[in-house]
C-alpha atoms as a printed R data frame, in Angstrom:
    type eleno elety resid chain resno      x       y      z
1   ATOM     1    CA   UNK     A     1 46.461  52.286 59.885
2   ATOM     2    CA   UNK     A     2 42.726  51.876 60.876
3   ATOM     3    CA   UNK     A     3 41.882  48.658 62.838
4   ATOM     4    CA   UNK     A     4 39.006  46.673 61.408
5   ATOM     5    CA   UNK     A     5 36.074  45.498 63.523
6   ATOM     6    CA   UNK     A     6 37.695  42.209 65.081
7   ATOM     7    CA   UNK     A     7 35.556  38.942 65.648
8   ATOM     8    CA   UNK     A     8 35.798  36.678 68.429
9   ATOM     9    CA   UNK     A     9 34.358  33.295 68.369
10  ATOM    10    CA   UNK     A    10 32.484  31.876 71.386
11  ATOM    11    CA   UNK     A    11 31.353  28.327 72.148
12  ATOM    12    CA   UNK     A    12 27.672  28.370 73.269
13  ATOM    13    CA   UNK     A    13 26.035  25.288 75.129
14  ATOM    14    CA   UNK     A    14 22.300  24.861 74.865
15  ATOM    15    CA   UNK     A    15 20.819  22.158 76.987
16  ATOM    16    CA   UNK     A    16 17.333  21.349 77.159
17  ATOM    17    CA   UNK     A    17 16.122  20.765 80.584
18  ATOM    18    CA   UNK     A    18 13.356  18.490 80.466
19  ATOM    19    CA   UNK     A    19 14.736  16.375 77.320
20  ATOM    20    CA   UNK     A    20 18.500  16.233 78.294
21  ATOM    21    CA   UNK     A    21 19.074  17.035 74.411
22  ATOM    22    CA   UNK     A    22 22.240  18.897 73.686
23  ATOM    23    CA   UNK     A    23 23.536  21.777 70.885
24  ATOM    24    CA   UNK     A    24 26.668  23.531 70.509
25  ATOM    25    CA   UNK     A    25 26.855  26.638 68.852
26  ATOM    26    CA   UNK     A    26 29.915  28.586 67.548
27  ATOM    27    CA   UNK     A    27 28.718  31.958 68.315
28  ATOM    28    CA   UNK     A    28 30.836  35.486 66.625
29  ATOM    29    CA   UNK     A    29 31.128  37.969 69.335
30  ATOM    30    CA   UNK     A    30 31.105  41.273 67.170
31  ATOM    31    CA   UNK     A    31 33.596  43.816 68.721
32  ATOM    32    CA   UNK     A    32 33.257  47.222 68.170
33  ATOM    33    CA   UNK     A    33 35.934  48.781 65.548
34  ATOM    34    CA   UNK     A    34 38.810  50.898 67.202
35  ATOM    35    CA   UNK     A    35 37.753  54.517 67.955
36  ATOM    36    CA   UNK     A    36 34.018  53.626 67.752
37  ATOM    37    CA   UNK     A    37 31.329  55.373 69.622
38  ATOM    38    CA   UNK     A    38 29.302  52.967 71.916
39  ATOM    39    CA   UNK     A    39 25.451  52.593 71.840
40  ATOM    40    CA   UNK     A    40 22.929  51.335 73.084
41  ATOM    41    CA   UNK     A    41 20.046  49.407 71.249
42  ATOM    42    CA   UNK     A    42 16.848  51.104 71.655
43  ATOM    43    CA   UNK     A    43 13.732  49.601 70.678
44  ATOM    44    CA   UNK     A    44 10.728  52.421 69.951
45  ATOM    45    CA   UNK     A    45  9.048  51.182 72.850
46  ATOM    46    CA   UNK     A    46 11.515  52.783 74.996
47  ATOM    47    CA   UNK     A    47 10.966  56.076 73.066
48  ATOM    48    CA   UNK     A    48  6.924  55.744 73.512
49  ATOM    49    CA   UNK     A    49  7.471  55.271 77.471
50  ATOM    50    CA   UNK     A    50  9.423  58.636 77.982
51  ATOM    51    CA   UNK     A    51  6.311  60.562 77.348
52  ATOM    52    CA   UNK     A    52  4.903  59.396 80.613
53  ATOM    53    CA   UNK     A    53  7.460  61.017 83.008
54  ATOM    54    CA   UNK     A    54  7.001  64.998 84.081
55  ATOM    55    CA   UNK     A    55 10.162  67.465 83.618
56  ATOM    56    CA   UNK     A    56 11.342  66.584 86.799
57  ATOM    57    CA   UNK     A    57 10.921  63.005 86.852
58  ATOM    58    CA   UNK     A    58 12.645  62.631 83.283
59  ATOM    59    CA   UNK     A    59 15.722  64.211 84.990
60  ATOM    60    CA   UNK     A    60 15.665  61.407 87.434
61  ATOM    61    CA   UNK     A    61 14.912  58.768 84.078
62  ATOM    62    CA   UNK     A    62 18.389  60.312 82.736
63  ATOM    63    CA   UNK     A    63 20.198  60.244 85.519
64  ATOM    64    CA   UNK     A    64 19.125  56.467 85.855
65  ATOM    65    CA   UNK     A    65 20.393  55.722 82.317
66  ATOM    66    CA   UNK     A    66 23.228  57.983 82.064
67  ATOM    67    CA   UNK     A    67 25.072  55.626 85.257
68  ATOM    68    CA   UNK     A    68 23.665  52.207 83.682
69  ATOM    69    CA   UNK     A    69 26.655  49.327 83.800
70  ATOM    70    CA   UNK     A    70 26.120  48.392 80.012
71  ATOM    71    CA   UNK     A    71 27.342  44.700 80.788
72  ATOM    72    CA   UNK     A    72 25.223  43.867 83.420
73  ATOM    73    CA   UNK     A    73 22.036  46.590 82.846
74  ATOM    74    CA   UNK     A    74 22.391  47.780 86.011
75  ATOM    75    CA   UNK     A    75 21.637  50.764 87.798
76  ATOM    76    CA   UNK     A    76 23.275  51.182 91.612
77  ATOM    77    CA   UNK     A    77 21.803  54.005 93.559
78  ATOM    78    CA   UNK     A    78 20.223  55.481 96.413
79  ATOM    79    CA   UNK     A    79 16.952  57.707 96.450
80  ATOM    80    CA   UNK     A    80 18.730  60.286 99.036
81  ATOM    81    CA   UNK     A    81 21.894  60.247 96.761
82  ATOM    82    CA   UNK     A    82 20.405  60.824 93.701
83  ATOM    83    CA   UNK     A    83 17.646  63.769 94.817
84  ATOM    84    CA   UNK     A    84 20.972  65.161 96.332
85  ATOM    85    CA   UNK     A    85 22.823  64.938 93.110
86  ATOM    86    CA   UNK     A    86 19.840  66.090 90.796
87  ATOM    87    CA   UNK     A    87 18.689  68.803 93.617
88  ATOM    88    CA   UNK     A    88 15.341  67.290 94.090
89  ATOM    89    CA   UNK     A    89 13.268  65.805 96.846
90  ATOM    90    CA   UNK     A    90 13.187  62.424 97.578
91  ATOM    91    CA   UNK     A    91  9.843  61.696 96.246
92  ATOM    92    CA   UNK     A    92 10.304  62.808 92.934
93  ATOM    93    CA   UNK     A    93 12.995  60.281 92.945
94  ATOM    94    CA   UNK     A    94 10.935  57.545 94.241
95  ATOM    95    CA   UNK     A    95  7.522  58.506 92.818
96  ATOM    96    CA   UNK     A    96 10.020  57.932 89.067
97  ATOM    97    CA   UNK     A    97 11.560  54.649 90.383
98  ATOM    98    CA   UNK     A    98  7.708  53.221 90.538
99  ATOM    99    CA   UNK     A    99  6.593  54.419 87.644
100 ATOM   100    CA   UNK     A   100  9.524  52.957 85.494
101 ATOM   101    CA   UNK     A   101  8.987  49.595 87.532
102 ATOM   102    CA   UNK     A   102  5.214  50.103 86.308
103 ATOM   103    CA   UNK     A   103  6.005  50.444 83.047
104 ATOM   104    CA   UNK     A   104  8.126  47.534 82.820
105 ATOM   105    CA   UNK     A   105 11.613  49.901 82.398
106 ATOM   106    CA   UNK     A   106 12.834  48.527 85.439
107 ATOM   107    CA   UNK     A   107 13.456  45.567 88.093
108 ATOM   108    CA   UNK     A   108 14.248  45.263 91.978
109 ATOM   109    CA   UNK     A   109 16.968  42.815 93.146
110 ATOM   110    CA   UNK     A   110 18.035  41.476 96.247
111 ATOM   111    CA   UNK     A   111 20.314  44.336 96.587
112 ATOM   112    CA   UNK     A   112 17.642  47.593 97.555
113 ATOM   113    CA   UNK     A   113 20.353  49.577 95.781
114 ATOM   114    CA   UNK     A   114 20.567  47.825 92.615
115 ATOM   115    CA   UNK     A   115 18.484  47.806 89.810
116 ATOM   116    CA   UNK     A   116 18.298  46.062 86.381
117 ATOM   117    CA   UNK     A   117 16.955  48.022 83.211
118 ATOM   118    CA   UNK     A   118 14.928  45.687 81.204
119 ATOM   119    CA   UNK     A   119 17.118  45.059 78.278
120 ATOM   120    CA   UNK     A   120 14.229  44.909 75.937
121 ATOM   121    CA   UNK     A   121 14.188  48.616 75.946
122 ATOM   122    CA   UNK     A   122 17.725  48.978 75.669
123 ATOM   123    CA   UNK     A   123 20.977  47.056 75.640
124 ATOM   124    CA   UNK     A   124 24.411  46.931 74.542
125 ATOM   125    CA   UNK     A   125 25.432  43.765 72.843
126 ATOM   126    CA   UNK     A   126 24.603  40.878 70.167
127 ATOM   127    CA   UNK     A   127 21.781  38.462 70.394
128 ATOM   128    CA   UNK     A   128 23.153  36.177 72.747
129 ATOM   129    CA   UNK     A   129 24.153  38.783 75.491
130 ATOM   130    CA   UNK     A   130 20.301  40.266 75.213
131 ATOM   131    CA   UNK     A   131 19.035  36.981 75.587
132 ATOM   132    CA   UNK     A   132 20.915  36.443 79.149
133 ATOM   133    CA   UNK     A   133 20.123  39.857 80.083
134 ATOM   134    CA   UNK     A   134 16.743  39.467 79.442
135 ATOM   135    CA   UNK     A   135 16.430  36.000 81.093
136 ATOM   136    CA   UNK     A   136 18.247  38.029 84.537
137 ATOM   137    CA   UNK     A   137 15.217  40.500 83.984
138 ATOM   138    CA   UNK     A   138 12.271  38.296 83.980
139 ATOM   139    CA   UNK     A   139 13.959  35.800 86.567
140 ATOM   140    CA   UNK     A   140 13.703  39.002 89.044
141 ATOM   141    CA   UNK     A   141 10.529  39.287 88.065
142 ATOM   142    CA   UNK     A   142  9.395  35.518 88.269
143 ATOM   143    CA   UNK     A   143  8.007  35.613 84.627
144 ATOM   144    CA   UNK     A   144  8.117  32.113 83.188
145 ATOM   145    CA   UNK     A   145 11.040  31.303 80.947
146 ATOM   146    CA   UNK     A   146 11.802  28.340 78.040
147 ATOM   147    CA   UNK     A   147 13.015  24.886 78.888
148 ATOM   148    CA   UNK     A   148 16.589  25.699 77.315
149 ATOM   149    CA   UNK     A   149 19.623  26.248 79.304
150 ATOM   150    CA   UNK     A   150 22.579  28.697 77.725
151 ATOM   151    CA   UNK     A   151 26.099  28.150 78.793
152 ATOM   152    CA   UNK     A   152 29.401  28.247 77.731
153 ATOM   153    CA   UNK     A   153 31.716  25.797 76.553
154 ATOM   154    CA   UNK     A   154 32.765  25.246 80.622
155 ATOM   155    CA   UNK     A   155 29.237  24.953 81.745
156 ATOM   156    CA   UNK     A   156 29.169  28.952 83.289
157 ATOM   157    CA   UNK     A   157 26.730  30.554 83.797
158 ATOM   158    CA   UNK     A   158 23.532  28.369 83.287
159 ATOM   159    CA   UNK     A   159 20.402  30.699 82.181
160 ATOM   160    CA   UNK     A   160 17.536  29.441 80.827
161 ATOM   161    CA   UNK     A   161 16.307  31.392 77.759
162 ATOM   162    CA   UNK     A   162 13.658  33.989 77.611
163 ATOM   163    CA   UNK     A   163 10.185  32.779 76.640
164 ATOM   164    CA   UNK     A   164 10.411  34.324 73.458
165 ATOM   165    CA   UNK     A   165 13.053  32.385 72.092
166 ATOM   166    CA   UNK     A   166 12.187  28.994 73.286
167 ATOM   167    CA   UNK     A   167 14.369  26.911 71.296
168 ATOM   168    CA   UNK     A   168 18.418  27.508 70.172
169 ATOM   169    CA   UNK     A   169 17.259  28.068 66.561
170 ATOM   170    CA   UNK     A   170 14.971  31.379 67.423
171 ATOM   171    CA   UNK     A   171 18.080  33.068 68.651
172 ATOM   172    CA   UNK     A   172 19.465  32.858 64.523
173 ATOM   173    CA   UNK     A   173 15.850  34.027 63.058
174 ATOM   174    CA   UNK     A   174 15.560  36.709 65.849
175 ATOM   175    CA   UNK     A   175 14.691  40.251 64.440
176 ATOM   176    CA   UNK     A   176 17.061  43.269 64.653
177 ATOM   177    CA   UNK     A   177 15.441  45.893 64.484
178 ATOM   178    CA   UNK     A   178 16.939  48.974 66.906
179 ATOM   179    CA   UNK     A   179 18.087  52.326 67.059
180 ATOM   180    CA   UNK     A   180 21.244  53.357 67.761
181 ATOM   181    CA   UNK     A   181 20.993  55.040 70.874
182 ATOM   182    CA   UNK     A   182 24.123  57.479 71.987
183 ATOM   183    CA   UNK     A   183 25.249  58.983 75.351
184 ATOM   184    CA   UNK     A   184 24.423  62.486 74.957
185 ATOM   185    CA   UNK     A   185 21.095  61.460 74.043
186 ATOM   186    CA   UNK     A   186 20.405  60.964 77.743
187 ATOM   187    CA   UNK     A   187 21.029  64.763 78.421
188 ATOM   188    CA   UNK     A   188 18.462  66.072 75.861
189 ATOM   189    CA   UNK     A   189 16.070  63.734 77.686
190 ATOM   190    CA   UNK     A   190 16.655  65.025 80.815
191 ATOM   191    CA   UNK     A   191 14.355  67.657 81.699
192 ATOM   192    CA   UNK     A   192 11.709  66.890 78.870
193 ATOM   193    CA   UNK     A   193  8.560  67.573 79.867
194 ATOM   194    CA   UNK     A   194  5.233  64.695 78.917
195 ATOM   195    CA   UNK     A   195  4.665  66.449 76.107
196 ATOM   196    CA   UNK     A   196  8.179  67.514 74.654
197 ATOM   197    CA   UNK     A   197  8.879  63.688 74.788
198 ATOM   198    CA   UNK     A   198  5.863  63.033 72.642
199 ATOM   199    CA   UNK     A   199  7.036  64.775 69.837
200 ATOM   200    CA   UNK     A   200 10.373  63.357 70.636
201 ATOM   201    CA   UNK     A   201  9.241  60.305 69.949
202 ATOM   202    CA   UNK     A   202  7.059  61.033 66.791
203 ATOM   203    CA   UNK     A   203  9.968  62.196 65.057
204 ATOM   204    CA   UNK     A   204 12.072  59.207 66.039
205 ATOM   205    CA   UNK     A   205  9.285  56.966 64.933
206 ATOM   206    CA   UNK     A   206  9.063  59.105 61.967
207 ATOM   207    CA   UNK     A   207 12.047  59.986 61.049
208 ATOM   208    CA   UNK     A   208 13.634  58.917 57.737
209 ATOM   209    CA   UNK     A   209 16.200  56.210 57.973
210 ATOM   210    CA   UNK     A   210 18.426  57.022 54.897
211 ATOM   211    CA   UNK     A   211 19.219  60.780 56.261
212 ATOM   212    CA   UNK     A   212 18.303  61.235 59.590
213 ATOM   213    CA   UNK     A   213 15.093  63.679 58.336
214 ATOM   214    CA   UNK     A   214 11.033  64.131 59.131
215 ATOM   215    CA   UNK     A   215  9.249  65.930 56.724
216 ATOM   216    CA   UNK     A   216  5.935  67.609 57.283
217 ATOM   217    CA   UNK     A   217  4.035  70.899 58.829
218 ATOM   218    CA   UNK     A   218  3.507  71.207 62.426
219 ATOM   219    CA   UNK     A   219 -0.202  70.359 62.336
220 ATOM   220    CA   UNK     A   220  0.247  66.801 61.102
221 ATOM   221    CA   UNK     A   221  2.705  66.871 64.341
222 ATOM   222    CA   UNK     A   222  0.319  68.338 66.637
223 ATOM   223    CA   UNK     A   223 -2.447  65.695 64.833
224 ATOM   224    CA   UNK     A   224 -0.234  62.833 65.846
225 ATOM   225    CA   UNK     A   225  0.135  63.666 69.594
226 ATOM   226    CA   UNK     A   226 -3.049  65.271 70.228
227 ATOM   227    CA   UNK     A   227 -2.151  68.770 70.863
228 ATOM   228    CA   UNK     A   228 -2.087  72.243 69.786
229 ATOM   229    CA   UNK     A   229  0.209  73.641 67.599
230 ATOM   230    CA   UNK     A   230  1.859  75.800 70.005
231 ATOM   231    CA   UNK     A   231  2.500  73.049 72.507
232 ATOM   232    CA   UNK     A   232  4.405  71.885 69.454
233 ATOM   233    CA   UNK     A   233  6.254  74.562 68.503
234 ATOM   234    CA   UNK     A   234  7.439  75.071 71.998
235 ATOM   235    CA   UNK     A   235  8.486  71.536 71.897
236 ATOM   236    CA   UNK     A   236 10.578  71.928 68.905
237 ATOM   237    CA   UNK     A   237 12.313  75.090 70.122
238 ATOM   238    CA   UNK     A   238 13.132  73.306 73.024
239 ATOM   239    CA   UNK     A   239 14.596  70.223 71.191
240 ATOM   240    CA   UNK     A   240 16.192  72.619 68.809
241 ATOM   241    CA   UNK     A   241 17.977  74.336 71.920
242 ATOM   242    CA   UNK     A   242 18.854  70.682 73.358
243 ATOM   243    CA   UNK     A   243 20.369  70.266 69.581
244 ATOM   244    CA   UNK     A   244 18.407  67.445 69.240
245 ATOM   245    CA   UNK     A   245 16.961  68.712 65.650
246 ATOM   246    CA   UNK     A   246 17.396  71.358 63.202
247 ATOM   247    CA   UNK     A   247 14.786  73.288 61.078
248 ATOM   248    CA   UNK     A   248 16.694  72.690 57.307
249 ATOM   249    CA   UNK     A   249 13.811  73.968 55.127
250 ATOM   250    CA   UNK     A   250 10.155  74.847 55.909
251 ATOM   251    CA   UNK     A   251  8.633  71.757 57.002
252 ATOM   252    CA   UNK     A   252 12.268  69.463 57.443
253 ATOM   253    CA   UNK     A   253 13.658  68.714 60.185
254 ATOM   254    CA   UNK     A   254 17.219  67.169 60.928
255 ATOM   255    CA   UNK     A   255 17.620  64.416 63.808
256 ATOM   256    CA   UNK     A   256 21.230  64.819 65.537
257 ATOM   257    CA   UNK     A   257 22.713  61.705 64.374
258 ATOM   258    CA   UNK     A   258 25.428  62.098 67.302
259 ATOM   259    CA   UNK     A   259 22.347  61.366 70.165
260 ATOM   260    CA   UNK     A   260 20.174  58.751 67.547
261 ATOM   261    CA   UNK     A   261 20.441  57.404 64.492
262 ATOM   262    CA   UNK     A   262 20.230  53.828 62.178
263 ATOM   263    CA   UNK     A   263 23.228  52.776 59.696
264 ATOM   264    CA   UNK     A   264 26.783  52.216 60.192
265 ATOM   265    CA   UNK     A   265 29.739  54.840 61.430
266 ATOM   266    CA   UNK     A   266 30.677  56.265 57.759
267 ATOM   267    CA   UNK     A   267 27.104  57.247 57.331
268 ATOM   268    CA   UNK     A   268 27.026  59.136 61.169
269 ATOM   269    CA   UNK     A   269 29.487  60.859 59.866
270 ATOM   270    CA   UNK     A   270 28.436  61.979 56.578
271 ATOM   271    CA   UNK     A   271 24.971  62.956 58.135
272 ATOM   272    CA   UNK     A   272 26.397  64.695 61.180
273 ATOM   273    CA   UNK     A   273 28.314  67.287 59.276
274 ATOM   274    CA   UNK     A   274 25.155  67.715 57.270
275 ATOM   275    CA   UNK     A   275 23.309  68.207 60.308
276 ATOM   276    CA   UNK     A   276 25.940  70.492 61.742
277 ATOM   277    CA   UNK     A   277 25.768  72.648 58.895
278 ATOM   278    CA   UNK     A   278 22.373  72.567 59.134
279 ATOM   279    CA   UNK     A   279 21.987  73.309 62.512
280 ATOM   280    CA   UNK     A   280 24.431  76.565 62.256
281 ATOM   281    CA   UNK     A   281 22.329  77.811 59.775
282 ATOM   282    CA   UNK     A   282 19.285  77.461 61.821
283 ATOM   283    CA   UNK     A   283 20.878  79.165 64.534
284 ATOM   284    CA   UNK     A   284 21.302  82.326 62.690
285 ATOM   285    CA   UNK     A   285 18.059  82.758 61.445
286 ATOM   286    CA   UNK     A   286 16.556  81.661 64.868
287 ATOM   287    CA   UNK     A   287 18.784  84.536 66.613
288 ATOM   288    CA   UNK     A   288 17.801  86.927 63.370
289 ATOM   289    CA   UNK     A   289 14.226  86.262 63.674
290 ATOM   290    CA   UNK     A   290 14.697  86.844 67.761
291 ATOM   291    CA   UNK     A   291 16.794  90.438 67.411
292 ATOM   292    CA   UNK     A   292 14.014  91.351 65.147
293 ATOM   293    CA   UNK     A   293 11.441  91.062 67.795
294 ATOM   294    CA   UNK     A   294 13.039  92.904 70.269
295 ATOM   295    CA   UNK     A   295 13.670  96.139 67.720
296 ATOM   296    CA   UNK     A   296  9.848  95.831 67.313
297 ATOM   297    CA   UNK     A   297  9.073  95.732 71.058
298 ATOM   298    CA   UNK     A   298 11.934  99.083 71.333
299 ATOM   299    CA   UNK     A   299 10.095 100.834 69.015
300 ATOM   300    CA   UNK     A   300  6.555 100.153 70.221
């Protein structure tokens, strides 16, 4: 018998630190139903910043995400380790490390081996858990925060909220509005080049909701990230190899909904074995089209 998605209830204390005012919250802690696949919650500005990372770097960006602690959002490394484990010089490794820092993807703490990713980008976790996350973040960063305290029932814990939910009440009218963001996503990433992740994330931001699909030619593609057509079609060849998409008819595409997708596990489901059908389809007349090429070569 399948177990249902379970709710746990969770006093919340909100104290306001220059008024002394008081509010307690019951607060459902949503727990994942048995045999689930965990995500993360992307928002499309995490998408938009992977297009500023070479090939190389991007492995590093994976790497980095790939060995996240989801409960904490953070990253414990060394430079010397990592280049080691990727097989790539220590500058790569560094030269990424300041450039996700630059871009707001990442924070130093007191440890020089740990690192917190900004959990605006991407976190695992209801409302109230992104909310202390993201008050850790910006405390690291000594960004202003609200004048309200969160804590639990016992007093643990004390964080004040982020800025942009400076009373109790914005936490309720919050917006929710993510992409489901799965592990093996991390691996297509890794190794994308500026440009690959540019279309990557035009046909996230593009894709249909309701089926995982983008529909239109190449050109309106290469239009929308400012290249040629070819760069494009490379792009999509390598994305298609990563099994990140598959060509379903002239001009559709379908979006893996195993590394990204919105909706709830029954429609994953339904959409993945349409994309797998899809995508073994593809794969014939990819490997068709690539035999023909080489008789043509033979004979000339």
């Amino acid at each position: 018998m399948k177990k249902m998605s379970k709710q746990d209830v969770e006093t919340v204390i909100f104290e306001n630190a220059k008024t002394g005012e008081a509010l307690e919250f019951q607060h459902e802690q949503h727990k994942a139903e048995y045999g689930a696949k965990h995500f993360w919650k992307a928002d499309k500005k995490f998408f938009e910043l992977l297009s500023t990372f070479s090939a190389a770097e991007s492995k590093v960006v994976a790497y980095i995400l790939q060995k996240t602690q989801p409960t904490k959002n953070e990253f414990i490394g060394a430079y010397k380790t990592i280049a080691r484990k990727l097989e790539c010089d220590v500058t790569t490794v560094r030269n990424t490390f300041k450039k996700m820092m630059e871009n707001d993807m990442l924070a130093k703490t007191d440890d020089e081996r740990i690192w917190m990713l900004n959990p605006r980008l991407l976190v695992k976790g209801d409302i109230i858990v992104k909310a202390r996350l993201m008050s850790k973040y910006d405390s690291l960063l000594g960004r202003p925060l609200s004048d309200w305290i969160i804590t639990d029932s016992n007093g643990n814990d004390p964080l004040f909220l982020p800025i942009e939910y400076p009373t109790p009440e914005s936490l309720d009218t919050a917006k929710s509005d993510f992409i489901k963001v799965y592990h093996l996503f991390f691996e297509t990433l890794s190794g994308l080049g500026g440009k690959e992740s540019e279309v990557l994330n035009f046909l996230v931001c593009a894709m249909r909701n309701s089926d995982n699909t983008y529909t239109g030619p190449m050109k309106k593609i290469a239009e929308n990230v400012n290249c040629s057509k070819a760069t494009v079609q490379r792009a999509m060849d390598t994305l298609t190899d990563k099994g990140f998409v598959a060509m379903e008819f002239d001009c559709v595409w379908r979006i893996n909904p195993s590394m990204v997708i919105k909706g709830n596990r029954n429609k994953e489901k339904v959409l993945m074995d349409e994309f797998l059908a899809t995508q073994k389809e593809y794969d014939k007349k990819r490997k068709a089209r690539k035999n023909g090429k080489k008789q043509k070569t033979v004979k000339g």
